[in-house]
N, C-alpha and C positions, 0 to 999 in steps of 0.2 A: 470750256471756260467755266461753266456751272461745278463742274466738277473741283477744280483747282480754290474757286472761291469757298466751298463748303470745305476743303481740305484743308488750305490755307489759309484761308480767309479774308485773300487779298489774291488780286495777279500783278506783276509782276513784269518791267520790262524783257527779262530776260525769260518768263513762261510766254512769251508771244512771240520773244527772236524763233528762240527753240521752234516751236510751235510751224512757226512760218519757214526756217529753215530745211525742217524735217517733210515738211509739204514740195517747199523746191527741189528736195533731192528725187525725193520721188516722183516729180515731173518730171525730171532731169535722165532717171533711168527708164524711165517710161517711154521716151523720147529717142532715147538710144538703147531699144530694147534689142534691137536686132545687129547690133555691133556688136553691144555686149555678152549676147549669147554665141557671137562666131569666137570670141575670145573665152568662151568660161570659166576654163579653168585660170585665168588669171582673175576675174572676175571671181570667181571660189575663195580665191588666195585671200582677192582684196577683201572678198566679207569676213570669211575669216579671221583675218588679220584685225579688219574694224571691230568682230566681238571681241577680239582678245584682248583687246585696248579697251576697250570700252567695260570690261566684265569689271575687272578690279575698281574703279570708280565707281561701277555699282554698289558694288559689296560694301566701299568705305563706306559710302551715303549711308547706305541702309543698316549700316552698324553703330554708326556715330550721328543717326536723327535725332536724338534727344539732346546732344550738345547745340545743336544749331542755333537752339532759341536761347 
């Protein structure tokens, strides 16, 4: 949170959903560590699949940060 306010200079409902989101997932695979690893390579797919989705919405953000404001 320190960090987001000195970057931002504010937080954000949606830097705390994120935030707490990103937390439950990772309980959530932490949880079903041991299913997840009998299944891997769909589990591979699915991460995969999530950067390859997730890349390009990167790249926008971090190309077009100076429009935001």
């Amino acid at each position: 949170m320190p960090l987001l306010v000195q970057l931002a200079g504010k937080v954000s409902f949606g830097h705390i959903f994120v935030g707490y989101l990103g937390l439950f997932l990772l309980g959530a695979a932490l949880a079903y560590a041991r299913r997840l690893w009998a299944v891997r390579r769909f589990t591979a797919a699915a991460l995969l699949l999530a950067a390859l989705t997730a890349a390009p919405v990167g790249v926008f953000d971090l190309q077009h940060r100076d429009r935001a404001s």
